[in-house]
FIBAVO-292608 format. One record per atom (N, C-alpha, C, O): x, y, z; atom name; residue number from 1. Coordinates in steps of 0.05 Angstrom, whole numbers. Each point is the difference from the previous one (the first is absolute). Layout:
// residues N
{xx:X; yy:Y; zz:Z; drenmi:CA; zati:NUM}
...
// end
This chain:
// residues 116
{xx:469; yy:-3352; zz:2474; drenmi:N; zati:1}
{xx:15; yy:23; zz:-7; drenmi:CA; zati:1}
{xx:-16; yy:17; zz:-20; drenmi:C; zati:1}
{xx:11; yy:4; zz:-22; drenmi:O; zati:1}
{xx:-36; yy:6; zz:26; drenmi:N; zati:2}
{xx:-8; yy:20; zz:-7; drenmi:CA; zati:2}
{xx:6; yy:33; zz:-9; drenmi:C; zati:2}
{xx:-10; yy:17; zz:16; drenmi:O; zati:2}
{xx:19; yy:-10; zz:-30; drenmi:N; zati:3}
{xx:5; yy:30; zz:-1; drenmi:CA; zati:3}
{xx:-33; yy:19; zz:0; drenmi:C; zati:3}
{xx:-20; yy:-7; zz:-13; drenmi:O; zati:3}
{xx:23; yy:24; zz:27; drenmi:N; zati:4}
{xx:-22; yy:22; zz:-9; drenmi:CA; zati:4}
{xx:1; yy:19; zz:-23; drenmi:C; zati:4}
{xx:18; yy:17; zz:0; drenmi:O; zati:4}
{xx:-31; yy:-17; zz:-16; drenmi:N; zati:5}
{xx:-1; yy:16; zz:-21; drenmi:CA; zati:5}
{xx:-17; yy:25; zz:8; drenmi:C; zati:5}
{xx:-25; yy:1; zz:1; drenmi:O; zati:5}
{xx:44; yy:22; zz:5; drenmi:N; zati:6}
{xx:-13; yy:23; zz:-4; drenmi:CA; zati:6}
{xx:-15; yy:26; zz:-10; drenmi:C; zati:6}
{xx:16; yy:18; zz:4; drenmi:O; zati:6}
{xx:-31; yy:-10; zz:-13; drenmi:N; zati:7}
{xx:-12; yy:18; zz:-17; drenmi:CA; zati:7}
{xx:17; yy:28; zz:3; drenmi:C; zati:7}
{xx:-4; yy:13; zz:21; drenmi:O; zati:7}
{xx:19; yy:-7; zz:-36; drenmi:N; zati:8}
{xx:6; yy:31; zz:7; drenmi:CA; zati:8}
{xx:1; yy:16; zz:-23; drenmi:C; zati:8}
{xx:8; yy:-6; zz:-22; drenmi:O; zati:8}
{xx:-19; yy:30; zz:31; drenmi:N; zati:9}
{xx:-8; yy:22; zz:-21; drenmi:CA; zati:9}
{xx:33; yy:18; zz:-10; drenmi:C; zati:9}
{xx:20; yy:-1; zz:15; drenmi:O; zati:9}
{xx:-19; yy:13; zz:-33; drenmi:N; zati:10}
{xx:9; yy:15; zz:-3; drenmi:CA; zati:10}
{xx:9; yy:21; zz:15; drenmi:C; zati:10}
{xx:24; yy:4; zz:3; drenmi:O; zati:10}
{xx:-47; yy:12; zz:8; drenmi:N; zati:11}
{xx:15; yy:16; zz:13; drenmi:CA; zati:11}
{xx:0; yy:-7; zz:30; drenmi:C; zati:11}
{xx:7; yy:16; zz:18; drenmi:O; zati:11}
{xx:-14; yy:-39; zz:-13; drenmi:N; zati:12}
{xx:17; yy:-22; zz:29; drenmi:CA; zati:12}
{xx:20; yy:4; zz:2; drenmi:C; zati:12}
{xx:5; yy:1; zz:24; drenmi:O; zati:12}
{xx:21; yy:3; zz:-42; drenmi:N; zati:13}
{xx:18; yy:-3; zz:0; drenmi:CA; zati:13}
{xx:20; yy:29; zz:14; drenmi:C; zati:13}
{xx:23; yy:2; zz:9; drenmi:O; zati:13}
{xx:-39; yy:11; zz:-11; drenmi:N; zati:14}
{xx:16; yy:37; zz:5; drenmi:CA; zati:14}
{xx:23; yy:1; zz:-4; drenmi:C; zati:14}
{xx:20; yy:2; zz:15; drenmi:O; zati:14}
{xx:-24; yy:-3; zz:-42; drenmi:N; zati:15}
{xx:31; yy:13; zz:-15; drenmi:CA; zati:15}
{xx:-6; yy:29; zz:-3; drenmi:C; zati:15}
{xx:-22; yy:10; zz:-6; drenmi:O; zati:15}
{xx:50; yy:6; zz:13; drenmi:N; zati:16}
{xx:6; yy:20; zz:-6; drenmi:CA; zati:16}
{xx:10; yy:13; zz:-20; drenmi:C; zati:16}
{xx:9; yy:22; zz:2; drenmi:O; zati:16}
{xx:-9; yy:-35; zz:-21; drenmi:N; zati:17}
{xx:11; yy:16; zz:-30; drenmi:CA; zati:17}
{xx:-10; yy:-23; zz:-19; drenmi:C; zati:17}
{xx:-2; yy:-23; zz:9; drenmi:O; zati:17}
{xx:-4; yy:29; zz:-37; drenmi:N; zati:18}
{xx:-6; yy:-18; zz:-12; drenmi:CA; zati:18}
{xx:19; yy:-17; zz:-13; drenmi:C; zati:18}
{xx:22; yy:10; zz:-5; drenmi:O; zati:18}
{xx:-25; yy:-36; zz:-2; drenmi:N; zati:19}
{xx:10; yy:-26; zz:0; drenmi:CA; zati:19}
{xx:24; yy:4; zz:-26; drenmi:C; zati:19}
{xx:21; yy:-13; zz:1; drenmi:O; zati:19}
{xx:-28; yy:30; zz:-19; drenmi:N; zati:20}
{xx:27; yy:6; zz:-21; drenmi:CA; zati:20}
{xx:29; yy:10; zz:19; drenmi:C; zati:20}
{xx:23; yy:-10; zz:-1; drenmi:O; zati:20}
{xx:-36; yy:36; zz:20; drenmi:N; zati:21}
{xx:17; yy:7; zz:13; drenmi:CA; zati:21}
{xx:17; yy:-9; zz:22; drenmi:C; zati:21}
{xx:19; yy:11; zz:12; drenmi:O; zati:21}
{xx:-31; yy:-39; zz:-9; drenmi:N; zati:22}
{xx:21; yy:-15; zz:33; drenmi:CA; zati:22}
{xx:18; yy:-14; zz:-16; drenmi:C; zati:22}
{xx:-1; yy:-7; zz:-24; drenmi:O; zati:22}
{xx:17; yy:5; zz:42; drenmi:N; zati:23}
{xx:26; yy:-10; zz:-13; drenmi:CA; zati:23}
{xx:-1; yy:-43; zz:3; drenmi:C; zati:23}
{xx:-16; yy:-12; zz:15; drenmi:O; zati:23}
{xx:31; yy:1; zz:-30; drenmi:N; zati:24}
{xx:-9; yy:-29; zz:-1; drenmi:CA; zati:24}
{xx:5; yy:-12; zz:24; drenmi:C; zati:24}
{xx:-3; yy:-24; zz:2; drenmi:O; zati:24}
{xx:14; yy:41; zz:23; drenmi:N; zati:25}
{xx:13; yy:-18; zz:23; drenmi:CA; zati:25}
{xx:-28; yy:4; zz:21; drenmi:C; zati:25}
{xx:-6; yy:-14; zz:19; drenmi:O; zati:25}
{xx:-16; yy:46; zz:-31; drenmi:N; zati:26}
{xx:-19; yy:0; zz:15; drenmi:CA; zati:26}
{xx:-27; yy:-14; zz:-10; drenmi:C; zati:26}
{xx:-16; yy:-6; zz:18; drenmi:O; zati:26}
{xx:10; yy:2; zz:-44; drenmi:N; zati:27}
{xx:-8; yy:-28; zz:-9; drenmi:CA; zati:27}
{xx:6; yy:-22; zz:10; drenmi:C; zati:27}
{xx:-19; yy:-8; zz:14; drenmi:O; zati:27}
{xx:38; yy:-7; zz:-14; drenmi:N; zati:28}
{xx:4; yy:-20; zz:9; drenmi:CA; zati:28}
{xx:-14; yy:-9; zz:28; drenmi:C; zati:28}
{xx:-12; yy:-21; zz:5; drenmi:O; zati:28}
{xx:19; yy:44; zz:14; drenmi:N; zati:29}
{xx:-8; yy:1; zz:27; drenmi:CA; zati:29}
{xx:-34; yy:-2; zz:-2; drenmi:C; zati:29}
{xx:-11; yy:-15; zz:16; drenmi:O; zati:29}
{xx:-2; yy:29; zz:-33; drenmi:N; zati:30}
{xx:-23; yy:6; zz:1; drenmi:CA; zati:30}
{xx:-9; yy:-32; zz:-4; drenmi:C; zati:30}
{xx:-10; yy:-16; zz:15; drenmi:O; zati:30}
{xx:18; yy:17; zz:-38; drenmi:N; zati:31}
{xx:-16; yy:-32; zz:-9; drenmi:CA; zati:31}
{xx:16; yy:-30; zz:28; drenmi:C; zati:31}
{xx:-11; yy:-22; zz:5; drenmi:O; zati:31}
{xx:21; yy:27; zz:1; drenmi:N; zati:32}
{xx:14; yy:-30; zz:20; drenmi:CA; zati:32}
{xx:-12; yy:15; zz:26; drenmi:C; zati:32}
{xx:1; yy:-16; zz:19; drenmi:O; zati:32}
{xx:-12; yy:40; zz:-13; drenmi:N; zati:33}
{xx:-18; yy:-5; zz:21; drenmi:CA; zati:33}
{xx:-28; yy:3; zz:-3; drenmi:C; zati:33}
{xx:-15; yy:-13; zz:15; drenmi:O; zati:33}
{xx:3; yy:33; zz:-36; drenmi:N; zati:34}
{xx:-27; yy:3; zz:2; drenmi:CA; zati:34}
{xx:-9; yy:-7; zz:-19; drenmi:C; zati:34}
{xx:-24; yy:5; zz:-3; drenmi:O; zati:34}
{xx:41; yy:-23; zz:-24; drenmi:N; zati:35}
{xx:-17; yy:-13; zz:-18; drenmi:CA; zati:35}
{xx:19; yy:-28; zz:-2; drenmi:C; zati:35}
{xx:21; yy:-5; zz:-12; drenmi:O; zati:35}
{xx:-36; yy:-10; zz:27; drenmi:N; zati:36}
{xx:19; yy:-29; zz:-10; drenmi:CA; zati:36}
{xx:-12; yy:-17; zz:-20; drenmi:C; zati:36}
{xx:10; yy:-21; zz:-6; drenmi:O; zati:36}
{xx:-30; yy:28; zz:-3; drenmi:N; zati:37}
{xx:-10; yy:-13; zz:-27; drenmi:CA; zati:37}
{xx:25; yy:9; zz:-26; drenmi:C; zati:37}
{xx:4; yy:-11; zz:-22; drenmi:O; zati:37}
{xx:7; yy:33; zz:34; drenmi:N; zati:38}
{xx:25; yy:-1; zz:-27; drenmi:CA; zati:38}
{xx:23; yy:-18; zz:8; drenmi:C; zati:38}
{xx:15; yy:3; zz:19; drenmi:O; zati:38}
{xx:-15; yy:-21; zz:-36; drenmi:N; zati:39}
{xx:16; yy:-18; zz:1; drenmi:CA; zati:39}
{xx:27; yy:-1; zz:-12; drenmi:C; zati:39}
{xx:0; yy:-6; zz:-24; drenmi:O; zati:39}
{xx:30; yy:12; zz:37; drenmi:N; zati:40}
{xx:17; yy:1; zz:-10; drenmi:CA; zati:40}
{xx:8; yy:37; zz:-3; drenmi:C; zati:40}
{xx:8; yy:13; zz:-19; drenmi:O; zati:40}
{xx:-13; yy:-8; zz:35; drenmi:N; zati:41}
{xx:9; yy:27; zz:0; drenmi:CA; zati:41}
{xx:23; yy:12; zz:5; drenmi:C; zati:41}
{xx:3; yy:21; zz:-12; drenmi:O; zati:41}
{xx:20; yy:-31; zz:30; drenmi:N; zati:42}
{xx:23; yy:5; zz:-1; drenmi:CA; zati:42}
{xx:17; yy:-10; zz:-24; drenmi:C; zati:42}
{xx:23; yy:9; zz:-5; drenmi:O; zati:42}
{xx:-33; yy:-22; zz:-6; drenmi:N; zati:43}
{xx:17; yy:6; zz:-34; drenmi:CA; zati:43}
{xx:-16; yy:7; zz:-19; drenmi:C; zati:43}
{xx:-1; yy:-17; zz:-18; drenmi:O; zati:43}
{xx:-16; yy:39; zz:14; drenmi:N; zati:44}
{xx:-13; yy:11; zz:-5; drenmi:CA; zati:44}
{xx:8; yy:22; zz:-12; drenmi:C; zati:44}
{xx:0; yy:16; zz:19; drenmi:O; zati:44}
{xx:7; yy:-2; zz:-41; drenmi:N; zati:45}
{xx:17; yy:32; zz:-6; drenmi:CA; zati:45}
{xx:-31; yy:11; zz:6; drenmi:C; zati:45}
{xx:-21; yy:-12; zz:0; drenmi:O; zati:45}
{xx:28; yy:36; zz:4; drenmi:N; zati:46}
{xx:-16; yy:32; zz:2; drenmi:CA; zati:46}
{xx:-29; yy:0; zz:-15; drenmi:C; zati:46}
{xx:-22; yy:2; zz:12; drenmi:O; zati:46}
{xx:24; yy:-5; zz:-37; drenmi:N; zati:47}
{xx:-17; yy:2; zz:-15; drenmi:CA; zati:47}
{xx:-20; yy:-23; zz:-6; drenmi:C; zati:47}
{xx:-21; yy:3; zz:-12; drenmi:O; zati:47}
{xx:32; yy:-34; zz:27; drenmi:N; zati:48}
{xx:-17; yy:-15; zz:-1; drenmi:CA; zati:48}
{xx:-14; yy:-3; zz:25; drenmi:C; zati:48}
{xx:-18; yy:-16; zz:3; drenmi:O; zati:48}
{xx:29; yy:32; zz:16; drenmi:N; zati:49}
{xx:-21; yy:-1; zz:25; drenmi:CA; zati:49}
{xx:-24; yy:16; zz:-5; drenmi:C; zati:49}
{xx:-23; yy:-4; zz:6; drenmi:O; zati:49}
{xx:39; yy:30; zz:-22; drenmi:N; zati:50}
{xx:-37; yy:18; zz:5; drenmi:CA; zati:50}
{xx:-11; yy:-19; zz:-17; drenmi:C; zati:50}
{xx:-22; yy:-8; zz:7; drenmi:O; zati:50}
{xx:29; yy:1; zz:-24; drenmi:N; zati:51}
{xx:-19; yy:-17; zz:-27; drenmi:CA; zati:51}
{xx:-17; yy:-15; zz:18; drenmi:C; zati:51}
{xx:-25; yy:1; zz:-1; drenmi:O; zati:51}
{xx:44; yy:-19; zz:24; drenmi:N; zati:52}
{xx:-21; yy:-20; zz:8; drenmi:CA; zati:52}
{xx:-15; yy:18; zz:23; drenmi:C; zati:52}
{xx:-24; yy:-7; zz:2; drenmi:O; zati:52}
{xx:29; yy:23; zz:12; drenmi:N; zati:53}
{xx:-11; yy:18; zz:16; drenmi:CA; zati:53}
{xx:-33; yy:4; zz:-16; drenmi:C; zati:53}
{xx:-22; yy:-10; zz:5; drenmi:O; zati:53}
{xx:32; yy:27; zz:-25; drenmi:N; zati:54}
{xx:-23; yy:-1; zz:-17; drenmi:CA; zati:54}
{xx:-12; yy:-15; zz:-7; drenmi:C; zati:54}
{xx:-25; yy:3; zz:3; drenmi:O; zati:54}
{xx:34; yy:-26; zz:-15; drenmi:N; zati:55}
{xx:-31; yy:-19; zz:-13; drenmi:CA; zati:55}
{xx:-11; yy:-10; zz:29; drenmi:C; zati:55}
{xx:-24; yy:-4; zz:-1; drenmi:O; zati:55}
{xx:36; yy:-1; zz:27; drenmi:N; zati:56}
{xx:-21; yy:-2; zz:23; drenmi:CA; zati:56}
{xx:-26; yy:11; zz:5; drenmi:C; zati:56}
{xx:-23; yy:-8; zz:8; drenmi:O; zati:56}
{xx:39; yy:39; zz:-20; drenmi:N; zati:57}
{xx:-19; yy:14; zz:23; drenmi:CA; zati:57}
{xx:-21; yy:12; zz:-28; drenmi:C; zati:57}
{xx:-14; yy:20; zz:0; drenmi:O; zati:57}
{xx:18; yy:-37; zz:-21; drenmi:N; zati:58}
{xx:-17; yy:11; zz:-24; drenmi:CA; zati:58}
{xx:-2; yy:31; zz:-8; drenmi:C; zati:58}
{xx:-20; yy:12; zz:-4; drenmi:O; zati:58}
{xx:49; yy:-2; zz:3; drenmi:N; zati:59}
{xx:13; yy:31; zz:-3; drenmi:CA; zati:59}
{xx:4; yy:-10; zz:-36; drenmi:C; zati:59}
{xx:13; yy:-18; zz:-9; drenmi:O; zati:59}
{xx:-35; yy:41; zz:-8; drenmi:N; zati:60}
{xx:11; yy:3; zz:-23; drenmi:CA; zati:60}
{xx:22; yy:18; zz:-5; drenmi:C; zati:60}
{xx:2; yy:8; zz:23; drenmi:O; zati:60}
{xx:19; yy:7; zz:-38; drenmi:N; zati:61}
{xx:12; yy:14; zz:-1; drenmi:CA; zati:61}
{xx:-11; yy:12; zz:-25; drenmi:C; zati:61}
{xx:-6; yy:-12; zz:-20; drenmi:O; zati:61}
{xx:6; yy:45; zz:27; drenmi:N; zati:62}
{xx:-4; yy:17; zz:-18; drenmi:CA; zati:62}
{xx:25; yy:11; zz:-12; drenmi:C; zati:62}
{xx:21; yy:6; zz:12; drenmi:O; zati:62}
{xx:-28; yy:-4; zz:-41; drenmi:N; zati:63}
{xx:28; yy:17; zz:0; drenmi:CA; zati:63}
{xx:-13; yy:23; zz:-11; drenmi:C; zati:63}
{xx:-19; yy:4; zz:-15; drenmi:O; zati:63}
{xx:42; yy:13; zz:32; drenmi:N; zati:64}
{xx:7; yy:23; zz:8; drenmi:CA; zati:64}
{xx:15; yy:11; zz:-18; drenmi:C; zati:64}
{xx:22; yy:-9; zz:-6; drenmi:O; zati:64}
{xx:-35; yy:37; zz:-10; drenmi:N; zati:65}
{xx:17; yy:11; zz:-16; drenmi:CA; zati:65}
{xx:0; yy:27; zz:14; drenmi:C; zati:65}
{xx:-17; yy:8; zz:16; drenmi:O; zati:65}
{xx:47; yy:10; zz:-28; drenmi:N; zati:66}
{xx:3; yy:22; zz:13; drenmi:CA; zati:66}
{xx:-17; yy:18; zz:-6; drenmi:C; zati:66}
{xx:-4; yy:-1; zz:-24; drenmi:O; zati:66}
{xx:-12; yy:24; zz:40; drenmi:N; zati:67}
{xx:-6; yy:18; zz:-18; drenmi:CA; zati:67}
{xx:24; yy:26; zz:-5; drenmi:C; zati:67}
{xx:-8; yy:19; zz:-13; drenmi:O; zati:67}
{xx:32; yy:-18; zz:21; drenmi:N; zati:68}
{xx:21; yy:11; zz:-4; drenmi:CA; zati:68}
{xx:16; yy:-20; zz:-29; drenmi:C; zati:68}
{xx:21; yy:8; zz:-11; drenmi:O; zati:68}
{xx:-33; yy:-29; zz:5; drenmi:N; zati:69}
{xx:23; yy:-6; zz:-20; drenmi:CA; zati:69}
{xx:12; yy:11; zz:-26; drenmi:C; zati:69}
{xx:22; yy:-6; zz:-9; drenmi:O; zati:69}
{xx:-44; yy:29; zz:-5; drenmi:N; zati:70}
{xx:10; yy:10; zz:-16; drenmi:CA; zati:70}
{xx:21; yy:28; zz:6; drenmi:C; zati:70}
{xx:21; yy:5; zz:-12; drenmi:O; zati:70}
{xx:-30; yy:7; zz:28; drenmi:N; zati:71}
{xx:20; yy:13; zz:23; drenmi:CA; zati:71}
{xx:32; yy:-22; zz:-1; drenmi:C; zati:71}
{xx:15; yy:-2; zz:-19; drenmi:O; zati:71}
{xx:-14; yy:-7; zz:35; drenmi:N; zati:72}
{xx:22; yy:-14; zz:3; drenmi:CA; zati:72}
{xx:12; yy:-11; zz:-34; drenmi:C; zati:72}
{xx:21; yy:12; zz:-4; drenmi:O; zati:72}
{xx:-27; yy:-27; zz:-17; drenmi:N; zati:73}
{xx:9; yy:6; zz:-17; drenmi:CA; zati:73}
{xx:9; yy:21; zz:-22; drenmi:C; zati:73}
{xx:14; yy:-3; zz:-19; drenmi:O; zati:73}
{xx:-28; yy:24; zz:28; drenmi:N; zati:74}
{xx:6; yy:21; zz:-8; drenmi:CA; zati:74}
{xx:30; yy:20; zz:11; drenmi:C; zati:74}
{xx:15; yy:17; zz:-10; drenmi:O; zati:74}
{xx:-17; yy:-28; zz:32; drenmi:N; zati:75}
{xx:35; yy:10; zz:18; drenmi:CA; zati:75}
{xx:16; yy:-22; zz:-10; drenmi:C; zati:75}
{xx:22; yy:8; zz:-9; drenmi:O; zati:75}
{xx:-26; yy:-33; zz:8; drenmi:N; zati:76}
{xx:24; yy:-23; zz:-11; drenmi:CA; zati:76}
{xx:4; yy:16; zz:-25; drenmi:C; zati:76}
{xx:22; yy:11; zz:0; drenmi:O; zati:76}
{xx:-34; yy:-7; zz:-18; drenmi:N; zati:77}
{xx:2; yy:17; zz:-35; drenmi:CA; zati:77}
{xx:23; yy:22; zz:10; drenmi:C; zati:77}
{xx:24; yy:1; zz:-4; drenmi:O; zati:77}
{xx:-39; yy:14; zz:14; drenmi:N; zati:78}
{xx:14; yy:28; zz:8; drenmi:CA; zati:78}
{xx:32; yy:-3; zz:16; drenmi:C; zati:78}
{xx:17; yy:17; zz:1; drenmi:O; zati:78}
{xx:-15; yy:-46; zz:11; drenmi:N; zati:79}
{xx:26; yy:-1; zz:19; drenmi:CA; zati:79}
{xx:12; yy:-15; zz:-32; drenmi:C; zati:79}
{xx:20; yy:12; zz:-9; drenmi:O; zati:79}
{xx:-26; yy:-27; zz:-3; drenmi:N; zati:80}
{xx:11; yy:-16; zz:-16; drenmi:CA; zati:80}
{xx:13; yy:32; zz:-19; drenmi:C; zati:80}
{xx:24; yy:3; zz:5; drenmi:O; zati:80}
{xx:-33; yy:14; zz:-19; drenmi:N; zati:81}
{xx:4; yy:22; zz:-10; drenmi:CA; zati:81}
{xx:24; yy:5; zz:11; drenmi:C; zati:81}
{xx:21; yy:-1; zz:-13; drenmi:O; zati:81}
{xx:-21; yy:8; zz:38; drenmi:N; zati:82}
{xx:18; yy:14; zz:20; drenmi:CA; zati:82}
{xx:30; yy:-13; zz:0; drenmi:C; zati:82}
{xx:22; yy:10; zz:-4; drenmi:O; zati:82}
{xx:-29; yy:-35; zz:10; drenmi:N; zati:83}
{xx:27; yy:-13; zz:0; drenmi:CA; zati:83}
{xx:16; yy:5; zz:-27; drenmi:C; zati:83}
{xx:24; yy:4; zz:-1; drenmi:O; zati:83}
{xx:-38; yy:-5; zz:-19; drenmi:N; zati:84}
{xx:10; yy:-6; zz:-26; drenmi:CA; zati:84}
{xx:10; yy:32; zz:-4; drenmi:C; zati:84}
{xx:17; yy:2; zz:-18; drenmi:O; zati:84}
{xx:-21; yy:15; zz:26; drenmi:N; zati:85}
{xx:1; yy:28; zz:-1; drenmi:CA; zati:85}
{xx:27; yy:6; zz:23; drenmi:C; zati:85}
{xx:13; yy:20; zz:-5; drenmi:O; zati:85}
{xx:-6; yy:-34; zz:28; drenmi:N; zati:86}
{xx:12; yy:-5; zz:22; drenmi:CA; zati:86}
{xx:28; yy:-6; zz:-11; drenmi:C; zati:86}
{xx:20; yy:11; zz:9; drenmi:O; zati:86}
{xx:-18; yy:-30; zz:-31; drenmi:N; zati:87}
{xx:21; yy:-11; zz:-9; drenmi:CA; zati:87}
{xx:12; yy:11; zz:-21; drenmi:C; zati:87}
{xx:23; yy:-4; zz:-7; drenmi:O; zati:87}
{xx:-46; yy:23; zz:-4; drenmi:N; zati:88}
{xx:12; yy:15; zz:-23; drenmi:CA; zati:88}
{xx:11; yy:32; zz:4; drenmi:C; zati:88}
{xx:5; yy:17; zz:-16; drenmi:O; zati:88}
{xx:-4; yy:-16; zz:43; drenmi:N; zati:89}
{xx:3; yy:22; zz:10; drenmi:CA; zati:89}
{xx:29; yy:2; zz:6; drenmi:C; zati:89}
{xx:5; yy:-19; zz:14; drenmi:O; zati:89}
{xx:27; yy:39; zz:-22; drenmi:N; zati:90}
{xx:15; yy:3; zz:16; drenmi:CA; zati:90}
{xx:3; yy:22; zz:23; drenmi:C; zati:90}
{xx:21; yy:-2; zz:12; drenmi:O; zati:90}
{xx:-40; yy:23; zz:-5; drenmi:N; zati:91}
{xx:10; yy:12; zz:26; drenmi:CA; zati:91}
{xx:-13; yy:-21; zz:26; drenmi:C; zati:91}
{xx:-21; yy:-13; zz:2; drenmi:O; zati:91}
{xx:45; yy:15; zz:16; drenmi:N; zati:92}
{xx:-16; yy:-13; zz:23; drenmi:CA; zati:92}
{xx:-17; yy:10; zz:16; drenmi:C; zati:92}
{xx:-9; yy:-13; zz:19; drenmi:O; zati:92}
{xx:2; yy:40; zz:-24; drenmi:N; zati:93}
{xx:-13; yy:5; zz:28; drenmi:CA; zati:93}
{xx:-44; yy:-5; zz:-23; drenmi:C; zati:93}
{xx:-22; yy:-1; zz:9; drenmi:O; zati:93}
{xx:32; yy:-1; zz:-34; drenmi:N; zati:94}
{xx:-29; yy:3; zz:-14; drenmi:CA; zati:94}
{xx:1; yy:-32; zz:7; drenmi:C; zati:94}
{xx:-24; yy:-4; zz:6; drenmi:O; zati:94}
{xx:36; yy:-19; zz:-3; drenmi:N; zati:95}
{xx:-6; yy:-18; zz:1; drenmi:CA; zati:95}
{xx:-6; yy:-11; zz:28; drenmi:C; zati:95}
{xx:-12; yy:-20; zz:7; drenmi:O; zati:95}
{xx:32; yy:47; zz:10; drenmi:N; zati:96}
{xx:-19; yy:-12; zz:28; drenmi:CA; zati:96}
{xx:-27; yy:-2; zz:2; drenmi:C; zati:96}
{xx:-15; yy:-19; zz:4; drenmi:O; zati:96}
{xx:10; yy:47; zz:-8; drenmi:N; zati:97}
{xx:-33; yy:10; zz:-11; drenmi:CA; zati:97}
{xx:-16; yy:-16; zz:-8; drenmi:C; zati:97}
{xx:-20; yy:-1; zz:14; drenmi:O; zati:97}
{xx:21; yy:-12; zz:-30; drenmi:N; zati:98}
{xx:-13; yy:-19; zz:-17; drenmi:CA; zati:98}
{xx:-1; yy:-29; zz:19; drenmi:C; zati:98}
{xx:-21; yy:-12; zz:3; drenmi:O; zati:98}
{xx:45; yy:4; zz:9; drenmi:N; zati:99}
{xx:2; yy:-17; zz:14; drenmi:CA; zati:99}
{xx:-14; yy:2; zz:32; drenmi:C; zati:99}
{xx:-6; yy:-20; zz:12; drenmi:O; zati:99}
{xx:2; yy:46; zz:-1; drenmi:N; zati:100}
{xx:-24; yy:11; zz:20; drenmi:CA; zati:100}
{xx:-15; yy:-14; zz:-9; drenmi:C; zati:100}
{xx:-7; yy:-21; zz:10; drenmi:O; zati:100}
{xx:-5; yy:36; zz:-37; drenmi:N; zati:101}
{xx:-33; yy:-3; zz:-5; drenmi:CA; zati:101}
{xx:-6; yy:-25; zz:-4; drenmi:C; zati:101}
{xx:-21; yy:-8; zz:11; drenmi:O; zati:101}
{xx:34; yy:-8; zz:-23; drenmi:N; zati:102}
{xx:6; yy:-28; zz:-8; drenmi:CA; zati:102}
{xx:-12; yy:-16; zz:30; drenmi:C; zati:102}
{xx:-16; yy:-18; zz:4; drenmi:O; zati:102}
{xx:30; yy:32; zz:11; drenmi:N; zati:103}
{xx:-2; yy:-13; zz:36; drenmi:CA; zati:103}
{xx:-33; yy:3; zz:7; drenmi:C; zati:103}
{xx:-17; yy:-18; zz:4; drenmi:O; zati:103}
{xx:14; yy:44; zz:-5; drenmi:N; zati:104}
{xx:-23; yy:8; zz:12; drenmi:CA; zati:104}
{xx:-35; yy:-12; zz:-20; drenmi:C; zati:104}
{xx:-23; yy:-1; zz:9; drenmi:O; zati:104}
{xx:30; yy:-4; zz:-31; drenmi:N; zati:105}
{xx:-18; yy:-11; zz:-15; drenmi:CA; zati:105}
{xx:-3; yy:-27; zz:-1; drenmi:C; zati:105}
{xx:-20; yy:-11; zz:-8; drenmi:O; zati:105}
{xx:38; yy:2; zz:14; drenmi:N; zati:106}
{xx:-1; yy:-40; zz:16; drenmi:CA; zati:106}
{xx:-16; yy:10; zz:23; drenmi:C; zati:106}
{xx:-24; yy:-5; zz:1; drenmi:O; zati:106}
{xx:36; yy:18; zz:16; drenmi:N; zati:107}
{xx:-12; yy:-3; zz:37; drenmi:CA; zati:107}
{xx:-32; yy:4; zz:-11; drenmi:C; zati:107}
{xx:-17; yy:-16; zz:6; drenmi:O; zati:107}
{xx:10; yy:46; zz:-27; drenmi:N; zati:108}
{xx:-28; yy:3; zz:-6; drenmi:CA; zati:108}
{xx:-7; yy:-37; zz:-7; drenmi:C; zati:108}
{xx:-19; yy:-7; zz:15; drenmi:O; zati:108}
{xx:30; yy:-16; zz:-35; drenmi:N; zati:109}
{xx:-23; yy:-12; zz:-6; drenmi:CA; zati:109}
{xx:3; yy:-16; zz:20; drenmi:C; zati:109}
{xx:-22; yy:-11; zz:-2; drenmi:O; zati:109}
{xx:33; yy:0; zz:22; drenmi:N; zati:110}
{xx:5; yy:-15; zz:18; drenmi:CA; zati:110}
{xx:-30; yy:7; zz:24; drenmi:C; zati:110}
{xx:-16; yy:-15; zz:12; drenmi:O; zati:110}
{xx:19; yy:52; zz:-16; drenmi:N; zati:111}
{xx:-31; yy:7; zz:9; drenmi:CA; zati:111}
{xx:-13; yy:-3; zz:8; drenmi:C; zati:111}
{xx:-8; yy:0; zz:23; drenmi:O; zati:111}
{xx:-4; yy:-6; zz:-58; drenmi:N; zati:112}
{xx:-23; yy:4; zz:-8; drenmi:CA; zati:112}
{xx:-7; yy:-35; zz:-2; drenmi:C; zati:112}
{xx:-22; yy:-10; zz:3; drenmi:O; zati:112}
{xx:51; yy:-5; zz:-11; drenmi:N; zati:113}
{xx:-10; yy:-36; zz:9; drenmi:CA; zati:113}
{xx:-17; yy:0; zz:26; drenmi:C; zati:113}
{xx:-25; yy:-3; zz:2; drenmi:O; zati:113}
{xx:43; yy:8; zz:15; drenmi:N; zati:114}
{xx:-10; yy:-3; zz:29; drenmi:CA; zati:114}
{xx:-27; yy:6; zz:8; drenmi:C; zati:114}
{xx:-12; yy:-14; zz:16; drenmi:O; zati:114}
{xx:0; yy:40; zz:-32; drenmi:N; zati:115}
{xx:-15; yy:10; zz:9; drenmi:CA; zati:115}
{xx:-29; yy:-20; zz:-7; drenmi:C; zati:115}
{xx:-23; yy:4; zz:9; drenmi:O; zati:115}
{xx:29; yy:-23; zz:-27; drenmi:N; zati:116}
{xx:-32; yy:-16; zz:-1; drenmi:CA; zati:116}
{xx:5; yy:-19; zz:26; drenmi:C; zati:116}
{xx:-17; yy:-16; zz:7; drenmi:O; zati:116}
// end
């Protein structure tokens, strides 16, 4: 009862989105058919498959800083202002206003996340 031990590369595998982005039920699948050297994969959470994904395939992880991050905390400041200004406000229609912009300056940092 021999098993074959296979050599496979990285991009052997043709994944279509990268490994943060699949969800843990398409991990699982990945590793119980095209990597059975991971052992124990169906009880496995999300974050310890790419881990082991990674130390296989000798993937360092960079981290990644935003170049939007001072941007984006600069709108959290400015929404944090807002609300506090939101509450101290009694006409309703100035607090809709505020509560627009409030809206539309989340969707901006949500963005500008996305966008790295």
């Amino acid at each position: 009862m021999s098993e074959e031990v296979k050599e496979i590369a990285f991009d052997e595998l043709g994944l279509t989105k990268p490994l943060e982005k699949m969800t843990t039920k398409e991990l699982r699948a990945l590793c119980i058919e095209k990597l059975p050297m991971i052992v124990g994969a169906s009880g496995k959470s999300k974050e310890e498959l790419v881990a082991a994904i990674k130390d296989l395939f000798g993937i360092v992880e960079e981290q990644q800083t935003s170049p939007y991050k001072k941007q984006i905390s600069d709108i959290k400041r400015q929404i944090r202002t807002l609300r506090a200004d939101k509450d101290a406000q009694e006409n309703r229609t100035v607090r809709d206003r505020i509560r627009r912009k409030i809206n539309k300056l989340k969707k901006r940092t949500r963005q500008l996340a996305k966008a790295v």
